[in-house]
Structure formats: C-alpha cells, structure tokens
C-alpha positions as semicolon CSV with decimal commas, in nm:
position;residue;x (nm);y (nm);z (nm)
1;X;7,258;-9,191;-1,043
2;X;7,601;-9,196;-1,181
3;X;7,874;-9,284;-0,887
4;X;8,193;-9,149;-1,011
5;X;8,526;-9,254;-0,861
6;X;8,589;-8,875;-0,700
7;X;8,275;-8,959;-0,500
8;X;8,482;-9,303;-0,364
9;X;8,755;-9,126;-0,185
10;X;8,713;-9,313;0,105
11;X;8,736;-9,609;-0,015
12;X;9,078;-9,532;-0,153
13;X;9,213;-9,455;0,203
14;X;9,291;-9,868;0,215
15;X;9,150;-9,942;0,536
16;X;8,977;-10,231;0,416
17;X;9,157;-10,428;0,170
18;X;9,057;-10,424;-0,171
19;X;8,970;-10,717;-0,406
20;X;9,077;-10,779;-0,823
21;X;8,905;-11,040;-0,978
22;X;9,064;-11,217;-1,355
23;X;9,054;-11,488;-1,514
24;X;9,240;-11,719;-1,726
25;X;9,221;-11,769;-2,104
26;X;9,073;-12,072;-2,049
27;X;8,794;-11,890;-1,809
28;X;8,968;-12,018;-1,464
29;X;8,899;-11,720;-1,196
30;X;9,144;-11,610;-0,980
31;X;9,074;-11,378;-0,690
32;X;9,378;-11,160;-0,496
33;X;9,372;-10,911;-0,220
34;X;9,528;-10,602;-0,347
35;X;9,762;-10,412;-0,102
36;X;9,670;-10,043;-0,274
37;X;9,444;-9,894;-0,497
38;X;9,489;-9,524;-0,610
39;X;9,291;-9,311;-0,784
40;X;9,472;-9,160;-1,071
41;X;9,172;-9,000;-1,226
42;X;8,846;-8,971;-1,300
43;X;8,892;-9,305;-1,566
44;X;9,153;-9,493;-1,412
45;X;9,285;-9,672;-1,125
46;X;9,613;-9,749;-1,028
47;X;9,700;-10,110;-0,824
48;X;10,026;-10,173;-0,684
49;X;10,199;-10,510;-0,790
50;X;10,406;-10,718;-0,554
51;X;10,345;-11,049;-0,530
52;X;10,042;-11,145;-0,794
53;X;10,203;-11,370;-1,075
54;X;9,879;-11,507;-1,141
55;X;9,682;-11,217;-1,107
56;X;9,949;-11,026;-1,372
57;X;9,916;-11,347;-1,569
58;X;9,584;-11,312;-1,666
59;X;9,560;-10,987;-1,737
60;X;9,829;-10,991;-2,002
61;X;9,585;-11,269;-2,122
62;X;9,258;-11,106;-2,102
63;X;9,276;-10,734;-1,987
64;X;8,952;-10,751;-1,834
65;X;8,879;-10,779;-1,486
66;X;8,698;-10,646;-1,183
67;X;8,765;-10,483;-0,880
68;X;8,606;-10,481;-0,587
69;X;8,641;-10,138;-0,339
70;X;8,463;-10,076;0,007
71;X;8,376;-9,775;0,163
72;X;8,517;-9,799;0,578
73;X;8,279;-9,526;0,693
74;X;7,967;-9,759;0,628
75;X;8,024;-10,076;0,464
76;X;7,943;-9,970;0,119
77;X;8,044;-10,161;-0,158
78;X;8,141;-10,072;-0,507
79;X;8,261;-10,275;-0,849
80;X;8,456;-10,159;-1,078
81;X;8,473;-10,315;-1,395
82;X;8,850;-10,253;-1,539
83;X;9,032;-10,342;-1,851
84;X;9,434;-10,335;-1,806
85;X;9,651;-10,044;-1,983
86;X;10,018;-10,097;-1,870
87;X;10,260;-10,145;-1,589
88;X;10,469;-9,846;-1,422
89;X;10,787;-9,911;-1,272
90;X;10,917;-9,521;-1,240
91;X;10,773;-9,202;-1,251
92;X;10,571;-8,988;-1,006
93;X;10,255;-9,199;-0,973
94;X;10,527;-9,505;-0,909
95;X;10,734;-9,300;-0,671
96;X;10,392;-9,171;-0,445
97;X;10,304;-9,536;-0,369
98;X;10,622;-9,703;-0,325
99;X;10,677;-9,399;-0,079
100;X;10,420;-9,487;0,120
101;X;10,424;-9,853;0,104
102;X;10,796;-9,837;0,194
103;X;10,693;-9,576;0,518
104;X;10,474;-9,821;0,659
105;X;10,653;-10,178;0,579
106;X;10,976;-10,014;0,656
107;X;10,782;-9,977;1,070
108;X;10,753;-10,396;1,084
109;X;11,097;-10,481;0,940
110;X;10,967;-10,579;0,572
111;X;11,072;-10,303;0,375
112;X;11,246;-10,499;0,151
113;X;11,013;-10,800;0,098
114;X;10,672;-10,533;0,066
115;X;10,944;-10,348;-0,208
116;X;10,673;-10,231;-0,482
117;X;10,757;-10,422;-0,807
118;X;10,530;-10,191;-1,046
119;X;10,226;-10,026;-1,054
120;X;9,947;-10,195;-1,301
121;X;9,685;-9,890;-1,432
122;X;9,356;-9,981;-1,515
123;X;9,097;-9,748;-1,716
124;X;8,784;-9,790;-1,530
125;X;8,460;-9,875;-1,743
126;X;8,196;-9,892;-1,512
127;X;8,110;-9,855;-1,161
128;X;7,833;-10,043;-0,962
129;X;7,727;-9,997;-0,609
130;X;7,657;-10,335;-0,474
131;X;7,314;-10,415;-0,319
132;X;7,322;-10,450;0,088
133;X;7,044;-10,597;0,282
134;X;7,077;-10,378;0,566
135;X;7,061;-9,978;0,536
136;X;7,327;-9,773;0,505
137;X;7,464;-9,523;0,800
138;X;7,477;-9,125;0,664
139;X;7,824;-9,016;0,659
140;X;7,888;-8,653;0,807
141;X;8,190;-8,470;0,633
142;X;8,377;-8,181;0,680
143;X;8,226;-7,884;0,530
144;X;8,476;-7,800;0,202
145;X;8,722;-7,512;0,301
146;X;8,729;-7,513;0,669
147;X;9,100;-7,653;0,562
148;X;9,180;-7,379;0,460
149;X;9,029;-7,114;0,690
150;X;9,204;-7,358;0,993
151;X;9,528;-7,369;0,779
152;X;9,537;-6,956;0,744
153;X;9,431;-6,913;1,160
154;X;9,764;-7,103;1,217
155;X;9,928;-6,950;0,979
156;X;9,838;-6,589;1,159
157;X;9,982;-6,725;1,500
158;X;10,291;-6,825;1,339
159;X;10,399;-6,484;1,183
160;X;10,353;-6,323;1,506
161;X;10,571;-6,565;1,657
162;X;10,964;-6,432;1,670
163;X;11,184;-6,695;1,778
164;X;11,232;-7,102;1,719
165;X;11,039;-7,177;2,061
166;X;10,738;-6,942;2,002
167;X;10,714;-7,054;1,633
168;X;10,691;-7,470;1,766
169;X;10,425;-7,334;2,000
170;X;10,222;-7,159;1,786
171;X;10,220;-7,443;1,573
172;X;10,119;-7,671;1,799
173;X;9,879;-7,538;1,962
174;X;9,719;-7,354;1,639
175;X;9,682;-7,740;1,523
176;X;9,526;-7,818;1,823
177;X;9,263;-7,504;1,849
178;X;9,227;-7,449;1,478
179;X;9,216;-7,853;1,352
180;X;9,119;-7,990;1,658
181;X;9,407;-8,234;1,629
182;X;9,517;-8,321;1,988
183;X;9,812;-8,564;1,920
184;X;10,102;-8,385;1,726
185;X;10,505;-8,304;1,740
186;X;10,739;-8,128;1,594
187;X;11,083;-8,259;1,530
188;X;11,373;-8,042;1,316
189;X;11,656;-8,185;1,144
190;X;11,958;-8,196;1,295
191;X;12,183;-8,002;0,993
192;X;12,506;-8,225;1,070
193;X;12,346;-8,564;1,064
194;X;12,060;-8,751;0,961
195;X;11,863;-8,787;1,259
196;X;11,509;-8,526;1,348
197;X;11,493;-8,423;1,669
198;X;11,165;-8,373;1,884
199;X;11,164;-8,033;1,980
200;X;10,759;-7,960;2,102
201;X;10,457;-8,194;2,124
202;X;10,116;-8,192;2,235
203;X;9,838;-8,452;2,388
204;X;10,099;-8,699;2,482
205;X;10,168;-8,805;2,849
206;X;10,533;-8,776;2,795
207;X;10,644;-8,455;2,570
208;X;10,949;-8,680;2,450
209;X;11,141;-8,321;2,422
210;X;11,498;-8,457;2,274
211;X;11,368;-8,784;2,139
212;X;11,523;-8,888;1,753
213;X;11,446;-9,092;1,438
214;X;11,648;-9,162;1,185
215;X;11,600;-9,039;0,846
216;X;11,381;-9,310;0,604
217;X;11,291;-9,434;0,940
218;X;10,876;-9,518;0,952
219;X;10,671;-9,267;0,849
220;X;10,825;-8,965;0,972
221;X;11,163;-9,052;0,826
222;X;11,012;-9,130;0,515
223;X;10,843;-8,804;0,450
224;X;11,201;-8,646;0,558
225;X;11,377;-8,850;0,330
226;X;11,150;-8,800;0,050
227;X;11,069;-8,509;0,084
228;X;10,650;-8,582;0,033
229;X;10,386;-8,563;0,284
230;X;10,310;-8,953;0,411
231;X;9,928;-9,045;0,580
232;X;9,800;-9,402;0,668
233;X;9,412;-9,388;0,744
234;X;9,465;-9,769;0,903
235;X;9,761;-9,846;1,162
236;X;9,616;-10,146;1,254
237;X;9,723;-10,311;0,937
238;X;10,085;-10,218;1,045
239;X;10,260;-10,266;1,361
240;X;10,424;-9,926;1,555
241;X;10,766;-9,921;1,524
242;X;10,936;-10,014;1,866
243;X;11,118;-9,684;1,923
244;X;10,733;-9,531;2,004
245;X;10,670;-9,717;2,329
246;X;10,670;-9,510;2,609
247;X;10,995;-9,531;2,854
248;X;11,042;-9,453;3,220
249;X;11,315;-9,242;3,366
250;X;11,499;-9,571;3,452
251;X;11,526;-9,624;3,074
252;X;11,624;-9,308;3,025
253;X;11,912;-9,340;3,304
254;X;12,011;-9,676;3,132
255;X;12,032;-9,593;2,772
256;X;12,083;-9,264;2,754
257;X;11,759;-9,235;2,510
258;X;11,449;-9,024;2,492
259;X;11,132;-9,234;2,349
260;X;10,937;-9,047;2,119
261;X;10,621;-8,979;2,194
262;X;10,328;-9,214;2,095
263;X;9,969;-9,298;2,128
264;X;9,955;-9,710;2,152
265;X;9,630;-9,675;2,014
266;X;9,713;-9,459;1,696
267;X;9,459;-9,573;1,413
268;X;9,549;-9,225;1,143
269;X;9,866;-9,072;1,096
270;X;10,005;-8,810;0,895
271;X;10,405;-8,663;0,845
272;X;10,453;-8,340;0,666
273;X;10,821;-8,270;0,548
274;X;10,881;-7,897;0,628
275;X;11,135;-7,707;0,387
276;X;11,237;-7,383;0,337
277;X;11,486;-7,221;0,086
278;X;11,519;-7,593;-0,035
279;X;11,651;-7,701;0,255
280;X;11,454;-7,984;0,482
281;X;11,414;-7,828;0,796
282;X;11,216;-8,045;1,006
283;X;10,904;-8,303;0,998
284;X;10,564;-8,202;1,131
285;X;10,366;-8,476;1,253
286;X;10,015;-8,602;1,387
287;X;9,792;-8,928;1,465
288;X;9,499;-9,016;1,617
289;X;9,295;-9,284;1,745
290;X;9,020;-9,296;1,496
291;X;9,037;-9,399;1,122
292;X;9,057;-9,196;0,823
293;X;9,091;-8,908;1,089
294;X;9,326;-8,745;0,778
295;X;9,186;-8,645;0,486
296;X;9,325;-8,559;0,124
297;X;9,193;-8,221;0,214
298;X;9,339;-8,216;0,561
299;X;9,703;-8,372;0,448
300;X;9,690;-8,031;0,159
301;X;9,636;-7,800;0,439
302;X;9,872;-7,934;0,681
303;X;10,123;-7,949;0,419
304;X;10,096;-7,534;0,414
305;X;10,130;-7,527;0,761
306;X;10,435;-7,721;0,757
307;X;10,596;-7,467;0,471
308;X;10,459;-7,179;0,627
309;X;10,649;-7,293;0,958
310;X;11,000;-7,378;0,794
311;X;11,007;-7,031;0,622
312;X;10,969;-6,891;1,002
313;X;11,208;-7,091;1,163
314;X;11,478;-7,012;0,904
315;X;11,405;-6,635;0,929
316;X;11,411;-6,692;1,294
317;X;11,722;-6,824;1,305
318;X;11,900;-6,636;1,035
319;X;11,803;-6,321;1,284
320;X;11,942;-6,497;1,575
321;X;12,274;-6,439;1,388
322;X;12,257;-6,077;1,407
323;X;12,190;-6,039;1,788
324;X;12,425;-5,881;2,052
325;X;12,762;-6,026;2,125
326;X;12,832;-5,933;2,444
327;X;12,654;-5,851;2,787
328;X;12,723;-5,686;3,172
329;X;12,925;-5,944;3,380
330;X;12,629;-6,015;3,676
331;X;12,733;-6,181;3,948
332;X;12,516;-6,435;4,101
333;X;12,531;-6,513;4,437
334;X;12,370;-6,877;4,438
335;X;12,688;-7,000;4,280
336;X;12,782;-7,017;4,644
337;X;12,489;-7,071;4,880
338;X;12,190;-7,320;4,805
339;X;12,160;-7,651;4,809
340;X;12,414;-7,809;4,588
341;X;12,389;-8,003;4,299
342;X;12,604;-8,325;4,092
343;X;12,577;-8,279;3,703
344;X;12,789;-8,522;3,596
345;X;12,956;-8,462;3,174
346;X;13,040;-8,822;2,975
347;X;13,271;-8,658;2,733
348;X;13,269;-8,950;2,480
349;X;12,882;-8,851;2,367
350;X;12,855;-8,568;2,570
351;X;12,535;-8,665;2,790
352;X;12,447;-8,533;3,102
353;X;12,325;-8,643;3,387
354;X;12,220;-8,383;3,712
355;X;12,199;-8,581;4,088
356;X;12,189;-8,954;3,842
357;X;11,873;-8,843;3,641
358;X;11,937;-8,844;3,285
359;X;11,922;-8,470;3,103
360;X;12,032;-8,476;2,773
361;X;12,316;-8,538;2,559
362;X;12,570;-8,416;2,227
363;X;12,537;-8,058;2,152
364;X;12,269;-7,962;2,417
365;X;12,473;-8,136;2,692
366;X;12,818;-7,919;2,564
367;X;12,602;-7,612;2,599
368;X;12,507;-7,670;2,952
369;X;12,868;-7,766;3,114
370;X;12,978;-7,501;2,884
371;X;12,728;-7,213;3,065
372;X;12,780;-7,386;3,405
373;X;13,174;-7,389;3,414
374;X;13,120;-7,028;3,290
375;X;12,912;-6,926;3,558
376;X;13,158;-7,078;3,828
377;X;13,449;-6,936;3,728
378;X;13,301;-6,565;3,666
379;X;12,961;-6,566;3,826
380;X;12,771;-6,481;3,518
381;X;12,427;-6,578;3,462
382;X;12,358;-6,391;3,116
383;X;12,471;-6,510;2,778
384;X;12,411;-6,378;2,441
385;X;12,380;-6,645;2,135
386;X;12,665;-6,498;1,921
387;X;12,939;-6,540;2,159
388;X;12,815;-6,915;2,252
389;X;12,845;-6,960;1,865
390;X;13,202;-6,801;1,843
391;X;13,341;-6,994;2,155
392;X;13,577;-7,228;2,068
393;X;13,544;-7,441;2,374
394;X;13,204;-7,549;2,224
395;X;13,331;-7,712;1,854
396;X;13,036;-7,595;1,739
397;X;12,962;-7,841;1,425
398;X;12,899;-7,524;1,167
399;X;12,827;-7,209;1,192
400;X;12,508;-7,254;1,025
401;X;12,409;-7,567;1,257
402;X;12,090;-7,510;1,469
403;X;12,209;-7,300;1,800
404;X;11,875;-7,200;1,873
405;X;11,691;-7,516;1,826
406;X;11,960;-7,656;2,058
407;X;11,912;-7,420;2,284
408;X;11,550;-7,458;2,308
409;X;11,590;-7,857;2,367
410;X;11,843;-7,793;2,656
411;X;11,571;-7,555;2,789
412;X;11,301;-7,733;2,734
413;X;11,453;-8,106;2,897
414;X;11,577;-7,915;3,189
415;X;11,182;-7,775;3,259
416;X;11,069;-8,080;3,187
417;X;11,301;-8,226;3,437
418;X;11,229;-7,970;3,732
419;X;11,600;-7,914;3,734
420;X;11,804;-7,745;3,978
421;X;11,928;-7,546;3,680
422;X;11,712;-7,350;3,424
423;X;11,787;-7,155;3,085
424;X;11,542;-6,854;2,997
425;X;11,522;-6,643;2,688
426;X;11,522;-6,316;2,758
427;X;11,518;-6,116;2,450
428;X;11,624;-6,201;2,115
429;X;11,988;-6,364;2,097
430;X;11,985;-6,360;2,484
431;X;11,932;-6,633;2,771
432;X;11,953;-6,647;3,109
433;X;12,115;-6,922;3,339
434;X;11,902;-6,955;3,703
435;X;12,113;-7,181;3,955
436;X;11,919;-7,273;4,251
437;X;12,229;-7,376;4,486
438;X;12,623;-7,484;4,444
439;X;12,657;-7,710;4,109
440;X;12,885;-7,970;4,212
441;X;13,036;-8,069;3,838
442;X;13,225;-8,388;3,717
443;X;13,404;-8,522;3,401
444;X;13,344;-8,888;3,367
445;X;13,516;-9,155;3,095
446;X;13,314;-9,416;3,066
C-alpha cells in the first residue's frame, strides 16, 4: 500500500526527534538530528536549519539524502528518501516555524542561540515504512468533525452569554464539556501595555485570577505577539518557563505577583491569539499532561473559538458604554457596624492589600479604594460603569481601556480571596459593593 505523507501527521508533531542522513562527494555519511520537520505538502518536506554546516554542505554537493521520521503513538518508523530544492529565509512557511521555534526556546532562555537560520525544502521521492520485529499497537483517533460539532456547542454558549464575565465562563467551561479539555485560561490584553492578563481558568489548583505575561513571552506571548495560533505536542523537550510555578500567599504578600497557573506535568500545549475588529484582544490557552493531546484538527477548531470569543467580548464591552450613568444614593448601614477591616493603598503601583493579604494591584486596586472611599463618605453601595469611567479621581488610562475586564479581575481576586469586601454585577453597566463591617483604609509610600 502506498503511505503518503498526509497519513504521517503524527510523526510531524516532533515528539521524537527526527533524523537526515547525506553524504559527501566523496561518499563520507554524515548523520544529524533535525530540530523540525514540516509537512509542506503532499511532495515535500520542509527542515529547519540552525546549526548543520555539514549537513547543508553536502547537500549543496549531492542533493540526495534521507530522512528518517517516527510515529510517537506506536513506534513506527518511516524513510523518506529526499532530494534538496532550496533554502527559505522569509516568507510564510519561514515565519510559521521560526514562530514556534522562537515560542518554545524563548521558555529556556535560548531564543537567540535556537534563532532559525533558514528553512531547507526537500521534494519527497519515496516513502518506506521500516520493518519492526515486534507488532505494532492500533492507534484510536478522533472521529473527523467532532471539531467542529464541539467548536459550534461552544460557540452556542457564548452568544447567549452578555457580559465579559459570562462570555470567559462560557468559554471555559464549553472547552471543558464540549472538548473535554480540563486545563485552560483565559487571559485579555491589557490595551495600554503589553502585558495579558489572566482573567478565568479551569482544572488548576490555583485560578491565578490577575496573573500576567509579557507579550513574545513563551508560548502564550508568542501567539499574542504574532498573532498565529502556537501548539507543542512535547514539553518535555523544553523546560516551563519559571513564572508557571505555583506560589503561596506568602509570595504573593512579598512580591506583589500573581503566578499563573500551571500544570508541572504539562506534556501538550496550545495558545490561540483571539482578535476582533483587528485588534488582539486576548490569548486563549490550554495544556495537558499527555502528548500530542492537540491536534491540527483540534488547534483549527480552537482557533474559531478563540475568534468567536473576541467578537463577544468587544460587543460586550462596546455595550457596556451605553449603560446608565447614574443610580439612587442607598445607604448602607455596615459602613458603621461589623467587624472592621485594614485595606491598606501603595500609591506608587497602586496594590492593595486588605488585613496584610495581598489583593491586587494598578487599575483594579484604583477601582476598589476608589468605590470604598465612595461608600464612606456617602454610604453608597451601587455604582453604574459610566460614571466610574467619567470620574476623574480614577485617571482612567483611555476611554476605550478595558473597564469591564478590570472590573471582573477586582471581582473575581476579592472572591477568590474570601474578602471582607465583595463587588457584584447586577445588571448590565451596574455593580454592587457588599461591606461586611467598618473598612479601616490607609495610604502608604513605600
């Protein structure tokens, strides 16, 4: 039977390095492990050059060569005899696989020195399956399209979703029922600076609500900064970055930092960029513990669900604008009975801190003192987004900048924190402060 290279997608996931044999005019071999191999289509192959001298040598020299692939499901083995066309060093085949060599080298500190030089394409001439002595496991598959029935359920959740923290949710947990993906975030750009922001996860011990990476940082900064979906089927050929270790509320206290979320046993990963209106709007991202746990099929799909989720967010928050501006004074009479409370405001970045547990800080962290003074001086305990954005006292950064998402990470830290204080949307363009007790609140300088 025929084996064409559509039928070797596996082995083109890079889990287990591949192998290019040449050799020498004067018939010398030479053997090199290859770093990627890429299917380009259903004649060639694409390998990424970085360090083979001798290996680009020979080829120059005599064309012909062989390369060796392996399937990771079950051992399989497959030789492809090659003959060298030319060398890429731009274009969009060039750009896909520097983008993700540069995600994952960029994780261990090596971006530069793993920097892909070219990309050598091969037109493939024959493929051989090579004999095993020992039998071959069957490999079960996804049945074709339940992709895209999964990728429409969550799409159904999300339009019935109306606001930023019901859209995250059905997101997440559409991944999770639909995909059966258990480990996944959320994290929205931040549309004064270049950092994403965590704003909902799911299977992780700590929801790592607030937590930040930098733009071209690792994988999800990559896919934000590039704007292209990123997936590694093998994490144990790359180190996590250290920013993904799980900290304690000590840490917290100390550096004023949330750790993103992680699973120390991640083996797949995938980060989908999420834009709408041509704007990026956020990253959308998932891992899990077993290999090649994302397919080609499943990165297509999720990369719909990641569109489908910008376009609702913007329209979510472009709504937001056109909510009430004002609402009744209510008095509240826990601003003077209860058990009272320290929240503590470092003006220099902003962070909070309520009875010396780290909340939150920047934006978020204005919000809250701004609310609480509010509700001390006048008693009030309901707000309306429109007059939070028009308040002076806040410098808000833009008009345009992310009021909603911020609101939902002060909400969501302060749950997650069992705080004496709590924010609640009540309707569209309208929260709710709860107090339990006197807040006792302080300016600090350093």
């Amino acid at each position: 039977m025929t084996i064409r290279l559509r039928d070797l997608a596996a082995c083109f996931e890079g889990v287990i390095p591949s192998i290019i044999a040449t050799a020498a005019p004067d018939g010398m071999p030479n053997i090199s492990y290859l770093s990627h191999v890429v299917l380009v289509d259903d004649e060639r192959v694409a390998l990424s050059n970085q360090f083979f001298s001798k290996t680009a040598t020979n080829v120059r020299a005599n064309p012909a060569a062989a390369v060796l692939l392996v399937d990771p499901r079950d051992g399989g083995q497959y030789r492809l005899d090659v003959i060298f066309e030319q060398t890429l060093d731009s274009g969009g085949l060039f750009e896909e696989m520097a983008i993700q060599l540069r995600a994952t080298s960029t994780q261990v500190g090596i971006g530069e020195v793993m920097r892909l030089r070219g990309v050598d394409i091969y037109r493939v001439r024959g493929v051989q399956a090579v004999p095993s002595p020992t039998p071959r496991q069957e490999v079960s598959s996804r049945e074709a399209g339940l992709q895209l029935m999964a990728a429409a359920a969550v799409a159904r959740r999300v339009s019935e979703a109306s606001d930023v923290g019901t859209i995250v949710d059905a997101v997440l947990d559409g991944l999770r029922e639909a995909f059966s993906f258990k480990h996944a975030m959320l994290l929205l750009k931040e549309s004064a600076g270049e950092r994403l922001v965590t704003v909902g996860s799911r299977g992780y011990e700590r929801s790592g609500i607030g937590s930040e990476v930098l733009v071209g940082e690792g994988i999800i900064g990559t896919a934000a900064s590039e704007r292209r979906p990123v997936r590694v089927s093998d994490m144990s050929r790359i180190r996590r970055f250290s920013s993904a270790v799980h900290a304690s509320s000590d840490e917290e206290n100390r550096t004023r930092t949330i750790a993103l979320p992680g699973m120390p046993d991640a083996m797949s990963q995938v980060a989908l960029p999420m834009i709408a209106h041509g704007v990026l709007r956020g990253v959308l991202f998932l891992e899990s513990s077993q290999r090649l746990a994302f397919t080609r099929e499943d990165e297509a799909a999720l990369a719909v669900v990641a569109l489908q989720a910008a376009a609702a967010l913007a329209l979510a928050e472009a709504e937001i604008l056109e909510g009430p501006s004002s609402v009744p004074v209510v008095a509240d009479q826990s601003v003077l009975t209860g058990r009272g409370f320290r929240v503590v405001h470092y003006a220099y970045d902003d962070s909070i801190f309520i009875d010396n547990e780290y909340l939150i800080k920047g934006v978020p962290g204005r919000l809250l003192m701004y609310l609480l003074r509010i509700h001390q001086r006048e008693g009030r305990t309901e707000f309306t987004n429109r007059e939070i954005r028009l308040s002076e006292d806040l410098r808000l950064p833009d008009i345009k900048d992310n009021l909603e998402t911020r609101l939902l990470l002060l909400r969501r830290r302060l749950e997650e924190k069992a705080a004496p204080v709590q924010l609640l949307r009540t309707s569209r363009g309208r929260i709710r402060l709860e107090v339990a007790g006197r807040a006792v609140l302080e300016e600090a300088t350093s």
